[in-house]
PADO-667889 format. One record per residue (C-alpha): residue number from 1; residue in one letter; x, y, z. Coordinates in nm, 3 decimals. Each point is the difference from the previous one (the first is absolute). Last residue first. Example, Ala and Ser with C-alpha at 12.3 -4.5 7.8 and 13.67 -1.06 7.14 Angstrom:
<recs>
    i  aa        x        y        z
    2   s    1.367   -0.106    0.714
    1   a   -0.137   -0.344    0.066
</recs>
This chain:
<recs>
    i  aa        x        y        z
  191   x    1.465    0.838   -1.084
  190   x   -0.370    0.145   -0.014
  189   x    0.123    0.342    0.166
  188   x    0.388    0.011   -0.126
  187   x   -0.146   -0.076   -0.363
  186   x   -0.305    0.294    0.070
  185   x    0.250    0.182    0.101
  184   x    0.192   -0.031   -0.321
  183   x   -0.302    0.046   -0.221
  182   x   -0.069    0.340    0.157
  181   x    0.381    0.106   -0.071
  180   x    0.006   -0.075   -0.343
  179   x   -0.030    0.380   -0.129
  178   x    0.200    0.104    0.290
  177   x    0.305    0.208   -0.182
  176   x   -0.185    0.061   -0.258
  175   x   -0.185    0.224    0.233
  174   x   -0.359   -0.118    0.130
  173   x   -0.309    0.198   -0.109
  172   x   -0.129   -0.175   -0.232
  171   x   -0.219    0.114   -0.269
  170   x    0.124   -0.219   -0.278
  169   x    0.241    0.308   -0.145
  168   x    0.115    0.013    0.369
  167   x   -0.125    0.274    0.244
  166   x    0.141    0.287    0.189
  165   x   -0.161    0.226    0.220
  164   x    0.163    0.315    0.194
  163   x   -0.206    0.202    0.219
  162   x    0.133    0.376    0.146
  161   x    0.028    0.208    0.255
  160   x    0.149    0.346   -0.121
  159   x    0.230    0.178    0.232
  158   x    0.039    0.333   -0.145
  157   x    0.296    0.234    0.059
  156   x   -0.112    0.404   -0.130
  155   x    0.003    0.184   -0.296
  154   x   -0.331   -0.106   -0.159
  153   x   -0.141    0.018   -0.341
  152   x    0.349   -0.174   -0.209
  151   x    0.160   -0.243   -0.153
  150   x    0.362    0.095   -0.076
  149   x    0.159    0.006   -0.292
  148   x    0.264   -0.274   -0.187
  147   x    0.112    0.102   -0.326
  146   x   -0.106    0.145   -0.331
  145   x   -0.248   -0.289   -0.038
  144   x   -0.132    0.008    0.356
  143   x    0.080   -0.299    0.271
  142   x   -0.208    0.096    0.277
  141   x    0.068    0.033    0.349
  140   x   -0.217   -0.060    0.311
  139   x    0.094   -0.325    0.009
  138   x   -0.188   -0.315    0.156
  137   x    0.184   -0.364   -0.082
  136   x   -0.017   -0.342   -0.136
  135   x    0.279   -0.286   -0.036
  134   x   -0.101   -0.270   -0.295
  133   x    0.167   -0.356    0.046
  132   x    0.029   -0.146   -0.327
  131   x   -0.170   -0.370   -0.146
  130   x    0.153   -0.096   -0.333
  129   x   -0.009    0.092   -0.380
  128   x   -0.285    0.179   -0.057
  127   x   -0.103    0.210    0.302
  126   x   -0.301    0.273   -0.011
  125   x   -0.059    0.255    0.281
  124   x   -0.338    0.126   -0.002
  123   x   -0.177    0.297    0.229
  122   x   -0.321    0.050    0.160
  121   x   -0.101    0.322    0.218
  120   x   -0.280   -0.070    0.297
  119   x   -0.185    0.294    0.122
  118   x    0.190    0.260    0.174
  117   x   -0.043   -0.038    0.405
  116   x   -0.112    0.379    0.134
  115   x    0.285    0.254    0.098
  114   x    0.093    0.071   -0.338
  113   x    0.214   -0.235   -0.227
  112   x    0.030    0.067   -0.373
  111   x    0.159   -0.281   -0.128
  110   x    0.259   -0.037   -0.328
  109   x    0.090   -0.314   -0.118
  108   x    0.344   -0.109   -0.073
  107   x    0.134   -0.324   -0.190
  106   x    0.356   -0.111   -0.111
  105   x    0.150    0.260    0.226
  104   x    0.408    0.104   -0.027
  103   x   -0.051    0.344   -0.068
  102   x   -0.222    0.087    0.336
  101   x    0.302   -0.105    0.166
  100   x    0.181    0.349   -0.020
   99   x   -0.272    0.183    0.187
   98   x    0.114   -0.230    0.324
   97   x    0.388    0.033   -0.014
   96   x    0.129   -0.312   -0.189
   95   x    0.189   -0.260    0.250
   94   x   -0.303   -0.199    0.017
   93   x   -0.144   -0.050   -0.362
   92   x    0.307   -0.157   -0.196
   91   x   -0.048   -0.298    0.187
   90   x   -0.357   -0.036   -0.045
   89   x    0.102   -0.025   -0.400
   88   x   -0.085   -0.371   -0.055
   87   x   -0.236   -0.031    0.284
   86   x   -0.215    0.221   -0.223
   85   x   -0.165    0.324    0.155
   84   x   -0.299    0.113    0.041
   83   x   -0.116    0.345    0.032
   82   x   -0.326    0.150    0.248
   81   x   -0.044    0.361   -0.091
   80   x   -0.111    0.304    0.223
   79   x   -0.213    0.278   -0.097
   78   x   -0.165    0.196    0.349
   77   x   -0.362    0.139   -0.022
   76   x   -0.071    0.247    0.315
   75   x   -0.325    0.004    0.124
   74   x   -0.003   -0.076    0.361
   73   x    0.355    0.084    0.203
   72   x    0.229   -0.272    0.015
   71   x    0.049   -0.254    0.260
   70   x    0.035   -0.323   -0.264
   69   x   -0.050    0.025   -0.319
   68   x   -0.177   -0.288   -0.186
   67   x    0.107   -0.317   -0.268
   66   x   -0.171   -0.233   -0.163
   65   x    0.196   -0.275   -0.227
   64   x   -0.026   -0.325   -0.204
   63   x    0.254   -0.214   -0.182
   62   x   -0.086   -0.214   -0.287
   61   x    0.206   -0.277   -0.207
   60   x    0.026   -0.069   -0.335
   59   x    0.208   -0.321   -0.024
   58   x    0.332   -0.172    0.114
   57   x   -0.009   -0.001    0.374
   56   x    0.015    0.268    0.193
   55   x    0.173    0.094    0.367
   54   x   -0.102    0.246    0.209
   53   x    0.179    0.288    0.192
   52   x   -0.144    0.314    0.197
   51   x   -0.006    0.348    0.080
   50   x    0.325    0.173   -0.045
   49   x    0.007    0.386    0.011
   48   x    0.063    0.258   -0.213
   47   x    0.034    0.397    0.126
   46   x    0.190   -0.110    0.325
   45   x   -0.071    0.063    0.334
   44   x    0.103    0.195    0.293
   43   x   -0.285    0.242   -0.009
   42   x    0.159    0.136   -0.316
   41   x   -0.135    0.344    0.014
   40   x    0.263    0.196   -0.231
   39   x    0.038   -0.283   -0.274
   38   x   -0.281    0.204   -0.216
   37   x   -0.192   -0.335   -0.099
   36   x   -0.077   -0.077    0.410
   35   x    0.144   -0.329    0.133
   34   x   -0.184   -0.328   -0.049
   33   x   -0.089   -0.191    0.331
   32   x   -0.173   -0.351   -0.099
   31   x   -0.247   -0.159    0.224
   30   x   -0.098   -0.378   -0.039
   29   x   -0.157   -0.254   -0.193
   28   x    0.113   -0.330   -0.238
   27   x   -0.258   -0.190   -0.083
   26   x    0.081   -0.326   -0.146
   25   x   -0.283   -0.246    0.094
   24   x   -0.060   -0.377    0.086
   23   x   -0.327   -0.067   -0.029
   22   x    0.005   -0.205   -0.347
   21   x    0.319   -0.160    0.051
   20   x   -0.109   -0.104    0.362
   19   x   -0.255   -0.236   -0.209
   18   x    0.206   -0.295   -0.018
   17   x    0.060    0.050    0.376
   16   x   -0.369   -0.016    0.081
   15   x   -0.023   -0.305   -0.182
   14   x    0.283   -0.162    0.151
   13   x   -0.073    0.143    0.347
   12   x   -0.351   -0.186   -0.080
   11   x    0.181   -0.360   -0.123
   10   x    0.213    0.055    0.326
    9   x   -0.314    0.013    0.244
    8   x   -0.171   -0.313   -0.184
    7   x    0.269   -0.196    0.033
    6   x    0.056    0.089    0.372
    5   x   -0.351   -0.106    0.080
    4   x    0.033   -0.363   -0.217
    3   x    0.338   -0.064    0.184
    2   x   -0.210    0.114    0.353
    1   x   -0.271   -0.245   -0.085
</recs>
């Protein structure tokens, strides 16, 4: 009776582990502090900051993000952009001085936070030839034709909180990384 009992309570886990893939999530959240675009009021932070990592497979793959300002006065509109980056050039990223990194984005997107949660902004990354590791980040600088300008509308630090989602061409929301995770528990579960 107690063989038939603890059958029955691994072939459950098993199903319940199968379908971890399904509930896991990537969602990356948190409180960036971005300096102000006239480099006089830094508040101790940095125009560009990082925000979060995820690995893709080979594919079209999504990321989605909302954004809002935190302790500003009502009213004002700030433009920010999120940019990935390739695990191919992260490298190069770091020692550049914030403004200067802007160059070396595959994809940007431009958000205009106010105080109130922006609605949900999509974005695609593509890979071809294997699975890369794409780096994301908040800038207040913009990468203009003639050079790089600032973005602008307010002159002081913002700390923006901010929601990062990342899913797999299939929908899933596990990095490449832990694609066969879920199957391997469920091995370590039933085994």
């Amino acid at each position: 009776e107690m063989v038939a009992a603890a059958a029955g309570i691994k072939a459950w886990l098993a199903i319940a582990c199968l379908c971890l893939g399904r509930v896991m999530a990537k969602l990356h959240s948190g409180v960036v502090h971005l300096s102000s675009p006239d480099g006089l009021h830094d508040g101790g932070g940095e125009q560009w900051q990082f925000a979060g990592k995820f690995g893709y497979d080979i594919g079209m793959s999504s990321y989605d993000v909302r954004v809002r300002l935190l302790a500003v006065p009502h009213g004002p509109v700030v433009r920010l952009a999120l940019e990935g980056y390739l695990d191919e050039e992260w490298d190069r990223v770091a020692p550049l001085q914030s403004c200067h990194r802007t160059a070396i984005a595959r994809e940007s997107m431009d958000l205009d936070a106010t105080r109130e949660w922006t609605e949900w902004s999509t974005g695609y990354v593509r890979q071809n030839v294997r699975p890369h590791i794409w780096y994301f980040a908040f800038s207040r600088c913009t990468n203009s034709g003639s050079g790089l300008s600032r973005l602008q509308n307010l002159t002081t630090p913002l700390a923006v909180e901010y929601e990062l989602r990342m899913r797999q061409e299939d929908g899933s929301e596990l990095g490449v990384e832990l694609k066969h995770m879920p199957m391997a528990v469920t091995l370590a579960v039933v085994c």
